[in-house]
N, CA, C and O atoms as a DFTB+ gen file, in Angstrom:
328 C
 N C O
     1  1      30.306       8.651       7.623
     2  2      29.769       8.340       6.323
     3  2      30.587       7.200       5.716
     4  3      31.813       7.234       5.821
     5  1      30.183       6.533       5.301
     6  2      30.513       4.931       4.512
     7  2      31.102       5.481       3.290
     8  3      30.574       6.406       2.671
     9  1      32.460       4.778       2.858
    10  2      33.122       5.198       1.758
    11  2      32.642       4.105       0.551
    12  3      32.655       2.917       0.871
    13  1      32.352       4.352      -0.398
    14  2      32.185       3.298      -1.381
    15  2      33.433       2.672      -1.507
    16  3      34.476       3.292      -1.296
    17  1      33.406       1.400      -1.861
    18  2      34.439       0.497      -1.968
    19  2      34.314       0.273      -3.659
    20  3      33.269       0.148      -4.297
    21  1      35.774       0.263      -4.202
    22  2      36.193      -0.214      -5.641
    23  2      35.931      -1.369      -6.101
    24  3      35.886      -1.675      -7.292
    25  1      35.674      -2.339      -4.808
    26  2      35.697      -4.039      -4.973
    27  2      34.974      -4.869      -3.993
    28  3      35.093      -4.605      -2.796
    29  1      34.333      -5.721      -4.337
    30  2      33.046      -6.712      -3.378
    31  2      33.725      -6.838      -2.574
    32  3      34.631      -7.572      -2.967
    33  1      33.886      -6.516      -1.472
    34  2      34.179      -7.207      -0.478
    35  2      33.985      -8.671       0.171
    36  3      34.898      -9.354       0.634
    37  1      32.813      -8.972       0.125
    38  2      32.226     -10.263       0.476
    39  2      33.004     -11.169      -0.656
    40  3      33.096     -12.329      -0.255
    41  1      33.512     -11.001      -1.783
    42  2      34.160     -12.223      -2.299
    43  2      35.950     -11.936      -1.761
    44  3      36.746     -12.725      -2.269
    45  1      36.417     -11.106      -1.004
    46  2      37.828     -11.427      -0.647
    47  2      37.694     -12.578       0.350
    48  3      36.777     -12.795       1.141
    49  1      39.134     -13.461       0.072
    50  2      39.502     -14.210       0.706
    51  2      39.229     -14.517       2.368
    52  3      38.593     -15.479       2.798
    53  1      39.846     -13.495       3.150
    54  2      39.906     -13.043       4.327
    55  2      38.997     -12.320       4.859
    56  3      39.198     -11.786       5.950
    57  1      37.593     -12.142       4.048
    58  2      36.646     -11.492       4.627
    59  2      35.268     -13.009       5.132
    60  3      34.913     -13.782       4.242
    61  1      34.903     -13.107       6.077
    62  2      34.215     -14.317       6.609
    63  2      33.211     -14.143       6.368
    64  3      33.047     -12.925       6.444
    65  1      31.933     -14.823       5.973
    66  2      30.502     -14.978       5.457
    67  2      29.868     -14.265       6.850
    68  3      30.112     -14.676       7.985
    69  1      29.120     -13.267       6.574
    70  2      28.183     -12.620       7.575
    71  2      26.918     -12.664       7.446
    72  3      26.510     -12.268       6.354
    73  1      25.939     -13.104       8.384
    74  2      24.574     -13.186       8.234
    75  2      23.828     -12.614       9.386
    76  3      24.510     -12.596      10.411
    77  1      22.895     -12.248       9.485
    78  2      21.449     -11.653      10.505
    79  2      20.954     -12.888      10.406
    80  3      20.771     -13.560       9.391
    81  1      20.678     -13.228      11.905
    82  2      20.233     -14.382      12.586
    83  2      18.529     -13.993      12.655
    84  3      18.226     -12.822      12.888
    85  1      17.794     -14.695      12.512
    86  2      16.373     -14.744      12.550
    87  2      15.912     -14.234      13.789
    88  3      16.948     -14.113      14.442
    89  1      14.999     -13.879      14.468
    90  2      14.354     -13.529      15.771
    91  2      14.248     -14.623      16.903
    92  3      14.349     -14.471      18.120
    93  1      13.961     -16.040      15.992
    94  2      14.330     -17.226      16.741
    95  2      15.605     -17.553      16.734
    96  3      16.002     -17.074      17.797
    97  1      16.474     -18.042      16.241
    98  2      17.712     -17.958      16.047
    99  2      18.551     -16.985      17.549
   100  3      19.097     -17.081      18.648
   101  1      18.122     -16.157      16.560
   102  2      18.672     -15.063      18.458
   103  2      18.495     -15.221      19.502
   104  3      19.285     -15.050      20.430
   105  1      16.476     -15.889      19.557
   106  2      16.175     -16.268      20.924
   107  2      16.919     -17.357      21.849
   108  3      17.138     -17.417      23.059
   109  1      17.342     -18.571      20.259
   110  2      17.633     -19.589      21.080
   111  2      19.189     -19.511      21.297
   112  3      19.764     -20.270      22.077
   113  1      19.874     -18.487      20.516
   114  2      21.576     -18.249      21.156
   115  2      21.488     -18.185      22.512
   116  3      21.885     -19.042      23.301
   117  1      20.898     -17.029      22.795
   118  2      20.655     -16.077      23.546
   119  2      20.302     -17.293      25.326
   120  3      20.732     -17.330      26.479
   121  1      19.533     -17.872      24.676
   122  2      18.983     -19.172      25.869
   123  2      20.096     -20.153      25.664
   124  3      20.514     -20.805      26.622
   125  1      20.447     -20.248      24.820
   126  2      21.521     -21.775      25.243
   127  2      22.798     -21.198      25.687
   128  3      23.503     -22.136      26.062
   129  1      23.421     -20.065      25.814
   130  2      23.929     -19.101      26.503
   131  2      24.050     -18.659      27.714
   132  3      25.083     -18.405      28.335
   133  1      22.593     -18.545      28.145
   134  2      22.443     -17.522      28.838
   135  2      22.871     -16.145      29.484
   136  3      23.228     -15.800      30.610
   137  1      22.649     -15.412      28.086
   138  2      23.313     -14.329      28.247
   139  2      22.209     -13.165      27.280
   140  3      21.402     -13.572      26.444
   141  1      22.364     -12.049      27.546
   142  2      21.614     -11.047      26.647
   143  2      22.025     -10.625      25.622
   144  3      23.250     -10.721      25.699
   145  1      21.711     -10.140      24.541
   146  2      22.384      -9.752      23.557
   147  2      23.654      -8.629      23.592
   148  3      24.643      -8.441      22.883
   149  1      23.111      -8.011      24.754
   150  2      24.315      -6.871      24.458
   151  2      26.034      -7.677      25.329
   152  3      27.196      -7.272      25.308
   153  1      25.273      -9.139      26.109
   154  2      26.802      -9.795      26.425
   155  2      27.658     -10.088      25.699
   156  3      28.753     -10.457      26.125
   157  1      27.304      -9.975      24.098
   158  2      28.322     -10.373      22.657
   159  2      28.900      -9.204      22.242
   160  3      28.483      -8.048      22.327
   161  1      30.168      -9.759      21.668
   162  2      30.942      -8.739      21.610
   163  2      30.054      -7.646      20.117
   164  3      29.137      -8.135      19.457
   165  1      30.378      -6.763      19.965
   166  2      29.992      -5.765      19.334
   167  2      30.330      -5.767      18.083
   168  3      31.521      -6.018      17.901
   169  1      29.620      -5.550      17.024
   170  2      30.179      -5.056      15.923
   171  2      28.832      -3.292      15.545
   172  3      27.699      -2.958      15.892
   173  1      30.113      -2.637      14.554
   174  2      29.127      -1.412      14.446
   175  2      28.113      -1.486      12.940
   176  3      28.259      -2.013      11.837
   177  1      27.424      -0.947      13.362
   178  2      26.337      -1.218      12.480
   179  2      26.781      -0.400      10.648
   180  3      26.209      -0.696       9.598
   181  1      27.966       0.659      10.815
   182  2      28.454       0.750       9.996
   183  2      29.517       0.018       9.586
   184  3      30.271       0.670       8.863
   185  1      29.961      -1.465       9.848
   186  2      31.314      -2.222       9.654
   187  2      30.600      -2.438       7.907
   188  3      29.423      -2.413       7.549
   189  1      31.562      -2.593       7.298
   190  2      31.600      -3.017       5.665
   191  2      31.190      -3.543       5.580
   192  3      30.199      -3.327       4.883
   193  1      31.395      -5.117       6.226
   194  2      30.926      -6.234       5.946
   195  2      29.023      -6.305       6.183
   196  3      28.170      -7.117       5.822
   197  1      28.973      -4.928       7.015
   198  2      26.977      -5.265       7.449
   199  2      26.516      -4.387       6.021
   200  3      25.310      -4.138       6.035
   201  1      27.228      -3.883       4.821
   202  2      26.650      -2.665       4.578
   203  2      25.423      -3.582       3.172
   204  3      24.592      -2.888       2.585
   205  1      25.515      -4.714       2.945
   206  2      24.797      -5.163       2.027
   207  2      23.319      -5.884       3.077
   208  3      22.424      -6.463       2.462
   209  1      23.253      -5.782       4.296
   210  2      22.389      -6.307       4.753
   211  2      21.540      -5.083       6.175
   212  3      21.787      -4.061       6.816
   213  1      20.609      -5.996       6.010
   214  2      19.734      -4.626       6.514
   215  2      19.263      -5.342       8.083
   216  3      18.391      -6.153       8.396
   217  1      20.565      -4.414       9.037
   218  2      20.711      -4.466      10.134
   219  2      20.189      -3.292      11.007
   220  3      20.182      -2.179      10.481
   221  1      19.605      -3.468      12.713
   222  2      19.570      -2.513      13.433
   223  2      20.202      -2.651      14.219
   224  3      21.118      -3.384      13.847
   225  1      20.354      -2.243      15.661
   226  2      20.759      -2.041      17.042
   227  2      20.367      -2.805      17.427
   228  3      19.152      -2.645      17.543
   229  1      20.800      -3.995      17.869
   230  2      20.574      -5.113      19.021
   231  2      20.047      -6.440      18.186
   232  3      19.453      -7.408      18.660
   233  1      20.399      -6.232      16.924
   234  2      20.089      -7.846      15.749
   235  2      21.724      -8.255      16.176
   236  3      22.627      -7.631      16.734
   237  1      21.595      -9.673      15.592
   238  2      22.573     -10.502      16.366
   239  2      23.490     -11.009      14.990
   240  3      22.882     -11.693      14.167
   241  1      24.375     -10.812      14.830
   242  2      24.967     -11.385      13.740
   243  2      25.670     -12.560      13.333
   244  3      26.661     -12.455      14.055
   245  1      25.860     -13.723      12.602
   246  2      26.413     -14.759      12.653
   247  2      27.497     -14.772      12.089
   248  3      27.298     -14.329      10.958
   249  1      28.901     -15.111      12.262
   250  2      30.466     -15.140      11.455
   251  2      30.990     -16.520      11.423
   252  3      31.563     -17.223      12.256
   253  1      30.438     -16.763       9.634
   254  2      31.274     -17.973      10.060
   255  2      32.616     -18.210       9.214
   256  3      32.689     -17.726       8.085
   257  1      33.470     -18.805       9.645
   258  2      35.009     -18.515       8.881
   259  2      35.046     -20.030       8.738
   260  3      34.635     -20.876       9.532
   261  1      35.555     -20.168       7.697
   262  2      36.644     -21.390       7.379
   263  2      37.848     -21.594       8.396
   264  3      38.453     -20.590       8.771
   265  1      38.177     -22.695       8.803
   266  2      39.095     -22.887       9.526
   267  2      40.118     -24.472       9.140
   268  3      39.599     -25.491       9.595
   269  1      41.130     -24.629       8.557
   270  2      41.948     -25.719       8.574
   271  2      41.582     -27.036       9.261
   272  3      41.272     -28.083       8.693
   273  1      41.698     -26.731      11.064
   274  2      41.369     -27.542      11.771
   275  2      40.111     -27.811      12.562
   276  3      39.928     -28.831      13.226
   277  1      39.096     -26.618      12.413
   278  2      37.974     -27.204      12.985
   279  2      37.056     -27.005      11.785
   280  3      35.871     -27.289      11.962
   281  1      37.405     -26.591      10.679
   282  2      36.239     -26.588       9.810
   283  2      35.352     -25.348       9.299
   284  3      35.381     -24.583       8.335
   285  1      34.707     -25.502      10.211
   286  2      34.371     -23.914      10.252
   287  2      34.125     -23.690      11.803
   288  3      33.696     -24.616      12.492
   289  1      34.419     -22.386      12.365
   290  2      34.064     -21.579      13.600
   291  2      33.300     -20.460      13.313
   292  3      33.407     -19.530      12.514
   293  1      32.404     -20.821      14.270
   294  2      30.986     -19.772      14.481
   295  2      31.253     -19.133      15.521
   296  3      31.429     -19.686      16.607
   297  1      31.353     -17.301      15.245
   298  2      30.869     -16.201      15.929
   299  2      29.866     -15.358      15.942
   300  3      29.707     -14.836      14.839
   301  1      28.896     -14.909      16.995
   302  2      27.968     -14.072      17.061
   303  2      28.844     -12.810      17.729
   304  3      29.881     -12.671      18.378
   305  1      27.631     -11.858      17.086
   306  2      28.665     -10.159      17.363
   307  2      26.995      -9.560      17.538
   308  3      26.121     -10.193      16.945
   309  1      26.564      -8.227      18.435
   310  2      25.617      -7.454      18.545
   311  2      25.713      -6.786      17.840
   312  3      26.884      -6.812      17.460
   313  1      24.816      -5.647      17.004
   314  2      24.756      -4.847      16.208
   315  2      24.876      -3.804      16.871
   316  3      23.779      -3.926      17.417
   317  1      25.388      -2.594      17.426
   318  2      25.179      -1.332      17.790
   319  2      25.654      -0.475      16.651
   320  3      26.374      -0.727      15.685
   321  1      24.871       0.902      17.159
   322  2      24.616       2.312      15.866
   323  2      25.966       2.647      16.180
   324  3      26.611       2.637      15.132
   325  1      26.805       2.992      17.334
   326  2      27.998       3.500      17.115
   327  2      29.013       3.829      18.559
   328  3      30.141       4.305      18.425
């Protein structure tokens, strides 16, 4: 069970912008890749950061962080229930 949090999370510092990638979006990771969705590393479908967005099992997620020297770096993560 998900604990309510005291404070937004999504505005701390150290927490990275998370988004659900479109159906195309996924398709074309997925192909310029070549790899299946479940080849990305995992995140759980209860992590904090998914709890404002409306995720299932096998949606593809986008992380993108600020970075000093490259700017920003983009990670994809799979959604699994647990």
């Amino acid at each position: 069970m998900a604990k309510k949090l005291n404070f937004d999370l999504h505005k701390h510092a150290l927490v990275p912008k998370h988004a659900k990638c479109s159906d195309a979006e996924k398709k074309k990771i997925l192909k310029h890749y070549q790899i299946s969705v479940y080849d990305l590393p995992y995140i759980r479908k209860s992590d904090a950061a998914l709890a404002e967005i409306d995720v299932k099992a096998g949606d593809v997620i986008k992380i993108s962080r600020t970075s000093p020297t490259a700017g920003e770096a983009v990670y994809y993560r799979c959604v699994i229930n647990e």
